[in-house]
C-alpha positions as CSV (number, residue, x, y, z in Angstrom):
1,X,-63.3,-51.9,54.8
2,X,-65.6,-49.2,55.0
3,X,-62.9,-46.3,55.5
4,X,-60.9,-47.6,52.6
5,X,-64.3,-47.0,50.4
6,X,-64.4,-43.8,51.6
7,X,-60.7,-42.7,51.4
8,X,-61.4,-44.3,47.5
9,X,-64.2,-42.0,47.3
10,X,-62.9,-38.7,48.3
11,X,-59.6,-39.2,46.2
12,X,-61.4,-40.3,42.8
13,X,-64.0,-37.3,43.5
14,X,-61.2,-34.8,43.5
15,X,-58.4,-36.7,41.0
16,X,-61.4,-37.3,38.7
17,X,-60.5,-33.9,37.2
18,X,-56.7,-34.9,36.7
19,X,-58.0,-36.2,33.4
20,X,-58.7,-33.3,31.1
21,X,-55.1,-32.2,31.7
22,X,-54.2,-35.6,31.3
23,X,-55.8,-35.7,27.8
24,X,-53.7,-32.6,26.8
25,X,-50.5,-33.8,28.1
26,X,-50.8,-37.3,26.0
27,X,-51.8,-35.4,22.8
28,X,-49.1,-32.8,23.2
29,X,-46.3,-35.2,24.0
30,X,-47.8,-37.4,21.3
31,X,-47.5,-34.1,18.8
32,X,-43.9,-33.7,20.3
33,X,-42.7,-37.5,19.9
34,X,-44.1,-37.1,16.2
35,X,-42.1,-34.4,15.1
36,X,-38.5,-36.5,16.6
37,X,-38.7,-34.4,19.8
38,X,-38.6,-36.9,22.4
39,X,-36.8,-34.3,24.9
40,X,-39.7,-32.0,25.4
41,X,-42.6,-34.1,26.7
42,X,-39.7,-35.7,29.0
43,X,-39.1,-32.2,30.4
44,X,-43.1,-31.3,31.1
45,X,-43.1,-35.0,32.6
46,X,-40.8,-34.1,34.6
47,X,-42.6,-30.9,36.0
48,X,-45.1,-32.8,36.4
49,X,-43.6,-35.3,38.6
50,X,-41.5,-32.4,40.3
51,X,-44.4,-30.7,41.0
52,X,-46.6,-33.9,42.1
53,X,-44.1,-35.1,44.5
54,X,-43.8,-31.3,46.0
55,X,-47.0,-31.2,46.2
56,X,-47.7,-34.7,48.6
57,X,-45.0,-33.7,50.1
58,X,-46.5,-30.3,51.3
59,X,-50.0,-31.3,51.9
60,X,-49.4,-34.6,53.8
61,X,-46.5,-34.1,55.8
62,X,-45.9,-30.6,56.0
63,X,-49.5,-29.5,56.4
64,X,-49.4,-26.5,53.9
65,X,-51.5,-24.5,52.9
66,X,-54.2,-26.3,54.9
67,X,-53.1,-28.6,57.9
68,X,-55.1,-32.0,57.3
69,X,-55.9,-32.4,54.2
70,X,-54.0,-36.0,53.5
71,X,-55.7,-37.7,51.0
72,X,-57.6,-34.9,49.8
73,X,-53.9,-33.0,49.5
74,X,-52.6,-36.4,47.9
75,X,-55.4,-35.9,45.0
76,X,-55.1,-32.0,45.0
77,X,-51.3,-32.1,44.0
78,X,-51.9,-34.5,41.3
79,X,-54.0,-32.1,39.5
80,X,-52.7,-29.0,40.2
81,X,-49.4,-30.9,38.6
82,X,-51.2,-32.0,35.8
83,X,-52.6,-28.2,35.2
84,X,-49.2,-27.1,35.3
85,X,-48.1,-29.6,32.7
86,X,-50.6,-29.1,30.4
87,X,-50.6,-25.1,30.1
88,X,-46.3,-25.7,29.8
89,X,-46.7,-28.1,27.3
90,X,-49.3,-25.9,25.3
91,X,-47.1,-23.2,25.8
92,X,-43.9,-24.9,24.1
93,X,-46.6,-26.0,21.3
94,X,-46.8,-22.3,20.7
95,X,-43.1,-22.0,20.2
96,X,-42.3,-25.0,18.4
97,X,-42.9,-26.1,14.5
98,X,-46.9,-27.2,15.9
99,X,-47.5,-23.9,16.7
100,X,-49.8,-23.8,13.6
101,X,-52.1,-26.4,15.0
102,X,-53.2,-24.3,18.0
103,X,-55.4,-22.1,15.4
104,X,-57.2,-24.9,14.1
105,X,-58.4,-26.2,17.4
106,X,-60.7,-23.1,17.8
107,X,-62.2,-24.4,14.2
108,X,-65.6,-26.4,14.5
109,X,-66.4,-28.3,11.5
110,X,-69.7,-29.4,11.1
111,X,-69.1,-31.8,8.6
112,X,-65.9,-33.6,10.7
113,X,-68.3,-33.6,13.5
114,X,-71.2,-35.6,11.5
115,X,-68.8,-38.1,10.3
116,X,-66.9,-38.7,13.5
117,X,-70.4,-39.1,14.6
118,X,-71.3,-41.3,11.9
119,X,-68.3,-43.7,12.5
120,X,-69.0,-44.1,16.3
């Protein structure tokens, strides 16, 4: 029906931006899992699902901060969450064996970008 489409709308407008910390939560666990440390990206999943859950909780059937928000709330928590994840889990990158990895990120090579280009 019509208000489902709508419902839809307003949820994917807002959890649309979920994905960028989504992206840096898969690569860190990723870097985590490859070095044999399964534990941490288990923990930041776990704030994130802490904090997700909290989160619907508050904005659906609490009404904080704003009464009425439902669906928007729904979508709202799941980023925030995600934010939250993703500046933890680059955080524990800075204090773990990776933490020489987070300089090279600020590095733009021209070359790497011309082949990668290339490629695709």
């Amino acid at each position: 029906s019509q208000a489902v489409v709508e419902q839809g709308r307003t949820y994917l407008s807002i959890f649309g931006l979920y994905m960028l910390p989504f992206s840096v939560l898969c690569i860190s666990g990723a870097s985590f899992r490859a070095i044999g440390d399964s534990k941490t990206p288990l923990f930041i999943a776990l704030v994130d699902v802490v904090i997700n859950i909290a989160g619907d909780y508050l904005t659906v059937l609490a009404s904080w901060p704003v009464p009425g928000l439902g669906i928007r709330g729904i979508a709202a928590s799941g980023v925030v969450a995600a934010v939250v994840a993703a500046v933890l889990s680059v955080y524990l990158i800075s204090r773990s064996p990776l933490a020489g990895s987070l300089k090279l990120m600020g590095r733009f090579d021209w070359h790497w970008q011309r082949r990668i280009l290339s490629i695709g």
